[in-house]
Rosetta silent file (secondary structure, phi, psi, omega in degrees, C-alpha in Angstrom):
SEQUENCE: XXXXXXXXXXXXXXXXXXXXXXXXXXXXXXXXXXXXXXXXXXXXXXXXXXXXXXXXXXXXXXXXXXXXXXXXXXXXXXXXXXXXXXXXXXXXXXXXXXXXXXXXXXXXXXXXXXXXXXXXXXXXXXXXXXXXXXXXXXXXXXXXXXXXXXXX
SCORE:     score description
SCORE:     0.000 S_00000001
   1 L     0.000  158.053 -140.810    0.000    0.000    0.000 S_00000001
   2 L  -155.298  144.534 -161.662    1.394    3.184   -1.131 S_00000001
   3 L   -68.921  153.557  168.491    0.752    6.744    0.558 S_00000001
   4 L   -40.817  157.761 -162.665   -2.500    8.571   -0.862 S_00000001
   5 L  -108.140  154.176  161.115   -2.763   10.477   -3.988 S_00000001
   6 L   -71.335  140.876  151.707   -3.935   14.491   -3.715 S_00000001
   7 L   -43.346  -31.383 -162.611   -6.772   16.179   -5.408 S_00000001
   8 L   -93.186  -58.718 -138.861   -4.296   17.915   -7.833 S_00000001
   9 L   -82.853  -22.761 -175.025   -2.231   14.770   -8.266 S_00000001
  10 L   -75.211  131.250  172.649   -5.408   12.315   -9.470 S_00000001
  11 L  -100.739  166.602  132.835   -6.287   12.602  -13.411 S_00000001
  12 L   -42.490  126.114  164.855   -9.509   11.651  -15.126 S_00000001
  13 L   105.208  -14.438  171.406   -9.021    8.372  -16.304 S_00000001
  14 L   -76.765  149.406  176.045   -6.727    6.938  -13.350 S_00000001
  15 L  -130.425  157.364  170.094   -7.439    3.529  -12.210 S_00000001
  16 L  -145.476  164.372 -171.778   -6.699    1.094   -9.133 S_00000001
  17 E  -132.889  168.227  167.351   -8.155   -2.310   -8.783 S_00000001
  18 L  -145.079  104.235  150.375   -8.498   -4.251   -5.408 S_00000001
  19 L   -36.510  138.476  172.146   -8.729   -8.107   -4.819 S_00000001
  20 E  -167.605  116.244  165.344  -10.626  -10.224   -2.557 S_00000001
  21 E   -55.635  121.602  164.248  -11.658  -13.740   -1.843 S_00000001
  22 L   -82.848  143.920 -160.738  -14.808  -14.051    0.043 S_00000001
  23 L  -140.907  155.107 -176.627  -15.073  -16.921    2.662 S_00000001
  24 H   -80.215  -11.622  148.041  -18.097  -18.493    4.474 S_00000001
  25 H   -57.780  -44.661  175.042  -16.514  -17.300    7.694 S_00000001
  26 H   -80.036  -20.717  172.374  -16.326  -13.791    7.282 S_00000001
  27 H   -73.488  -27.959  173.740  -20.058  -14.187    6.145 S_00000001
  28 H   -65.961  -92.978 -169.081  -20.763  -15.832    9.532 S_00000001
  29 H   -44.395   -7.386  162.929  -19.181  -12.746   11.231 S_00000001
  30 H   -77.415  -48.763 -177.580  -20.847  -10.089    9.185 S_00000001
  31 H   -41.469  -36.048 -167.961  -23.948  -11.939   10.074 S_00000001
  32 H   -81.458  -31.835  177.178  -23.187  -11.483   14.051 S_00000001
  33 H   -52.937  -76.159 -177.975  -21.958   -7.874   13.271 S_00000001
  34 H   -53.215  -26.419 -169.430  -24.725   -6.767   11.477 S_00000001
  35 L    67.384   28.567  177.158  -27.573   -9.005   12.857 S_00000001
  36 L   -92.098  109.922  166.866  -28.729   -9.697    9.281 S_00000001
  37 L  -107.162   28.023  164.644  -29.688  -13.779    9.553 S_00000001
  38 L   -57.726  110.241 -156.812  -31.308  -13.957    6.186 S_00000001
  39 L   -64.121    5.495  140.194  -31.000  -17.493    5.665 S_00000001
  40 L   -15.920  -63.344 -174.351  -29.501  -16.484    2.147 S_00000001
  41 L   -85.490  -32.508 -138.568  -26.563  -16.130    3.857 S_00000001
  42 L  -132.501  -27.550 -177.568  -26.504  -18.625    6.432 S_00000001
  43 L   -91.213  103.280  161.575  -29.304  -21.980    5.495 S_00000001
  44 H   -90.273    0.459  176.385  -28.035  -23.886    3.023 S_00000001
  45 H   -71.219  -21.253  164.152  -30.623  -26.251    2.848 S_00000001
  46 H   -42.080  -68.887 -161.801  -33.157  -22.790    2.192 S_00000001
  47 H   -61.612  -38.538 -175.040  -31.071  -21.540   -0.263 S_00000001
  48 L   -54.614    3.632 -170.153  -31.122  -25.088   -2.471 S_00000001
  49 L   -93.162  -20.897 -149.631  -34.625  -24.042   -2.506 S_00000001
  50 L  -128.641  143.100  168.754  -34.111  -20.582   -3.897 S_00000001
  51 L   -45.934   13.464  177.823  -32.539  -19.529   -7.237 S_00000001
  52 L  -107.724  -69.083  168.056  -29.159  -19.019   -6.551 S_00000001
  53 L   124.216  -32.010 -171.734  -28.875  -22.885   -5.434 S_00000001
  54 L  -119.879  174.736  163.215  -26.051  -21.725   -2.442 S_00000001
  55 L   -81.978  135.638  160.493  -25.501  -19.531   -0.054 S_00000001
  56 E   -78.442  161.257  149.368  -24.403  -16.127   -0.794 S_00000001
  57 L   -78.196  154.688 -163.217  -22.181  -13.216    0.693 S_00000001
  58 L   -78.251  159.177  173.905  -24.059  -10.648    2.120 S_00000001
  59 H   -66.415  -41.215  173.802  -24.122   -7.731   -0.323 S_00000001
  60 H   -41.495  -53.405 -176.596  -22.971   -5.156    2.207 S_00000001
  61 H   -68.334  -35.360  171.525  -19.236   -7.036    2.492 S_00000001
  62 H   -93.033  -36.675  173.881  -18.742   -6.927   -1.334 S_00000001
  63 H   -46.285  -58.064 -171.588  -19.905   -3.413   -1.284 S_00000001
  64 L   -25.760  -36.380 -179.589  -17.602   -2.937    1.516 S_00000001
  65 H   -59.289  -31.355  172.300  -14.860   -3.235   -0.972 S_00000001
  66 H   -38.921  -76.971  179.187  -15.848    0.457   -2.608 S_00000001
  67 H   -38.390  -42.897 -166.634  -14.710    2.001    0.256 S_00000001
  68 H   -69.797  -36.418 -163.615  -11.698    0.020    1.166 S_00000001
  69 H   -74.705   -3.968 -173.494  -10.621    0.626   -2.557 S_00000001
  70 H  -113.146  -25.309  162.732  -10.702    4.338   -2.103 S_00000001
  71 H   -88.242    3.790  171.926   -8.958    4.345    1.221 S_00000001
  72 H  -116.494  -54.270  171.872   -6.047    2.152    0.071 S_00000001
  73 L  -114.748   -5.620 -164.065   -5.472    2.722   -3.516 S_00000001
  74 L  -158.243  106.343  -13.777   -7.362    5.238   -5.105 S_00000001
  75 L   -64.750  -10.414 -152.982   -6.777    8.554   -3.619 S_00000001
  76 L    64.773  175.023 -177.713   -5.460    6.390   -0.239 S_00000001
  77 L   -30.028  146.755 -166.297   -5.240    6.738    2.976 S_00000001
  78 L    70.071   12.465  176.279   -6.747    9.739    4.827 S_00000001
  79 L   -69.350  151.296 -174.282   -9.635    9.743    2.008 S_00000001
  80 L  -122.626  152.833  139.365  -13.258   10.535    3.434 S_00000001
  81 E  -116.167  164.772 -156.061  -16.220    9.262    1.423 S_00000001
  82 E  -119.520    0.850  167.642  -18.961   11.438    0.707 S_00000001
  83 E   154.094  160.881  171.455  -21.518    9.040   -0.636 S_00000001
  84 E  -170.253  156.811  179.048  -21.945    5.954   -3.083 S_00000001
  85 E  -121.603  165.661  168.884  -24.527    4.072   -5.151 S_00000001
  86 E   172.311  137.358  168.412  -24.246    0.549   -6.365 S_00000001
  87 E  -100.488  122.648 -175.587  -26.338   -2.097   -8.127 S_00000001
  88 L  -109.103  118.161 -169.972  -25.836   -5.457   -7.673 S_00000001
  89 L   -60.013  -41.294 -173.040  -25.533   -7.578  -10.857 S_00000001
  90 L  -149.164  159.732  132.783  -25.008  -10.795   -9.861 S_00000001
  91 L   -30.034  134.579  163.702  -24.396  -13.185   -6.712 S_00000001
  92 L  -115.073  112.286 -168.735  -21.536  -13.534   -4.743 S_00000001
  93 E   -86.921  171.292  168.358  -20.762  -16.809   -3.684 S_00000001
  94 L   -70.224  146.701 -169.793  -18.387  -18.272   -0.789 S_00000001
  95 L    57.295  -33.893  161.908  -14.767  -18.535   -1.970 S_00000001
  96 L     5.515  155.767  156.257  -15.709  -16.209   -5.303 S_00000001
  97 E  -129.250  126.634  151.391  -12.638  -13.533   -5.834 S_00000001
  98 E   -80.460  117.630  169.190  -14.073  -10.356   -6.699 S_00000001
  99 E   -95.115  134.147  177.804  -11.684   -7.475   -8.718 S_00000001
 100 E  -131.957  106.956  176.911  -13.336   -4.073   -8.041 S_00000001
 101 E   -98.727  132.942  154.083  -11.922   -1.640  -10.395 S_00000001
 102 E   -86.288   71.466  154.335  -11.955    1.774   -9.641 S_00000001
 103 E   -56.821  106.013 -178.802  -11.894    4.583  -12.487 S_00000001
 104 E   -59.693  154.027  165.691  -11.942    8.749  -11.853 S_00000001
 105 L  -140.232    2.184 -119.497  -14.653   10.040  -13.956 S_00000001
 106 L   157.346  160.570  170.507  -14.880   13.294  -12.160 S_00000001
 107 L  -175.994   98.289 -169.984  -13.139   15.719  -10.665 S_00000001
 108 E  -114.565   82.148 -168.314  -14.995   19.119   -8.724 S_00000001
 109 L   -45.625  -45.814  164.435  -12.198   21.191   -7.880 S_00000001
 110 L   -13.397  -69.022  163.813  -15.124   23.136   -6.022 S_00000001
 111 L   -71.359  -63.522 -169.733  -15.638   20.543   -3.533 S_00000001
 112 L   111.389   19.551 -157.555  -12.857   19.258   -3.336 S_00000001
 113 E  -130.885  151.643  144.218  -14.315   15.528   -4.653 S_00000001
 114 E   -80.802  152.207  155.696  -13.649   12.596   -7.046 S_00000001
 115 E  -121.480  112.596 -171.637  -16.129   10.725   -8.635 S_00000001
 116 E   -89.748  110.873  164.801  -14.799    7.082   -8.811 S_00000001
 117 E  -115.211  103.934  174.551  -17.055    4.495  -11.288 S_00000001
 118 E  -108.878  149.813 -146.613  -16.999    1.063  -10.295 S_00000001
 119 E  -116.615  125.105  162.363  -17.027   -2.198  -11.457 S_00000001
 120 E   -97.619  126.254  162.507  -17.047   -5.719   -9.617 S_00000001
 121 E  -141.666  165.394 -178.300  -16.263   -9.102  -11.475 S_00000001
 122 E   -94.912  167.475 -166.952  -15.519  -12.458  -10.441 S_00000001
 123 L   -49.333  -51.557 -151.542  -13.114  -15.169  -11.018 S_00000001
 124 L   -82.457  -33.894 -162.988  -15.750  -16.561  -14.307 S_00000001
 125 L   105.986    4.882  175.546  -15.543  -12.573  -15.574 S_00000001
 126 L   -85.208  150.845 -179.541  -19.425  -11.732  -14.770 S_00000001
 127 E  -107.170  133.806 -169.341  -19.629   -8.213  -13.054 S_00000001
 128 L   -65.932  -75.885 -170.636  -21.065   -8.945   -9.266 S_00000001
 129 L  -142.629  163.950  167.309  -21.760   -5.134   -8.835 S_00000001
 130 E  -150.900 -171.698 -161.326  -21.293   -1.652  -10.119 S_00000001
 131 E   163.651 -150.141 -144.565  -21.793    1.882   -9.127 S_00000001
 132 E  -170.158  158.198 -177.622  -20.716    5.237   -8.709 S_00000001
 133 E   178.600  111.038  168.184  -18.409    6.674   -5.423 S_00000001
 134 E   -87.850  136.344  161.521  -17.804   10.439   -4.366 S_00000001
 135 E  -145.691 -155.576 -110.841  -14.957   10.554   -1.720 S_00000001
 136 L  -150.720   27.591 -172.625  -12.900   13.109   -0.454 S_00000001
 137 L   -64.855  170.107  173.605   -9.123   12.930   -0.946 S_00000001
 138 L   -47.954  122.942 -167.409   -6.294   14.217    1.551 S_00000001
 139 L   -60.440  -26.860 -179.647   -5.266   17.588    1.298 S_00000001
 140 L  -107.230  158.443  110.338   -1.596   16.113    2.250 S_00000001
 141 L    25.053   81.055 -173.451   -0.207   13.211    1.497 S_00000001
 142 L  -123.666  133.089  137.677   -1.036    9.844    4.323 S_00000001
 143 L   -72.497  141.213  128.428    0.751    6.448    4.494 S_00000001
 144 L    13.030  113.379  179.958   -1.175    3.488    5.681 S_00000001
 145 L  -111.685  174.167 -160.794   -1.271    3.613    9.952 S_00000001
 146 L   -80.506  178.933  174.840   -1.309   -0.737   10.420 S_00000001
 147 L   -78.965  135.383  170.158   -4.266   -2.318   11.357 S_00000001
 148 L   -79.781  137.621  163.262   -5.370   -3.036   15.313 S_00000001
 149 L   -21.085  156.749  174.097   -5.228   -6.409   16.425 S_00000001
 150 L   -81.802  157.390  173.033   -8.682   -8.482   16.124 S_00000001
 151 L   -88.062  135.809 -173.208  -10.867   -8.446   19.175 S_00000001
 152 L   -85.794    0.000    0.000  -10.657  -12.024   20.952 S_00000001
């Protein structure tokens, strides 16, 4: 991870992508976060019932990735966001890897905002989700501060 980019220093037309494997674990622990038990997520014998055939990830957790991709690679760290839309295209399954590409399309010198338009696809090459993200970069420069230990 690589310190944050500046409003001045971001063009139209820059891109960062972000990877991520999804896991029936982390779907457990969104569940407990969130309190969403839609057995979607969590029954599979329900879901062989339902058109998808599996269990899914909750949508919130691949959406999560919008954010993360704008606070890591594209403007980075010390980025605020100011707002996002997103449609979601397809299922996301346990173990799936989603690429979330991030493109500027914007730029409101005004504000002081990007407009980011982004695209999810999976391992087979179907796009998941896609969408739209204002955020906020740092007036300065920020590296990465580490991560805090998990809570036991």
């Amino acid at each position: 991870m690589e310190r944050s980019r500046t409003f001045e220093e971001i063009r139209l037309g820059d891109r960062a992508s972000l990877v991520r494997t999804w896991t029936e674990s982390e779907t457990a622990r969104c569940a407990r976060l969130i309190g969403d038990a839609n057995p979607l997520h969590l029954d599979e014998a329900y879901c062989q019932t339902t058109r998808f055939g599996r269990r899914i990830v909750h949508g919130v957790l691949t959406a999560s990735m919008i954010p993360t991709l704008a606070g890591t690679c594209l403007p980075g760290p010390g980025t605020i966001g100011a707002g996002f839309s997103i449609e979601y295209v397809a299922p996301v399954f346990f173990a799936d890897t989603v690429t979330l590409t991030g493109t500027v399309v914007g730029k409101d010198p005004t504000r002081h905002r990007i407009t980011l338009e982004v695209v999810g696809v999976n391992q087979r090459g179907e796009v998941v989700l896609r969408g739209r993200a204002t955020v906020v970069p740092p007036r300065r420069p920020a590296s990465p501060a580490p991560l805090p230990p998990e809570a036991g």
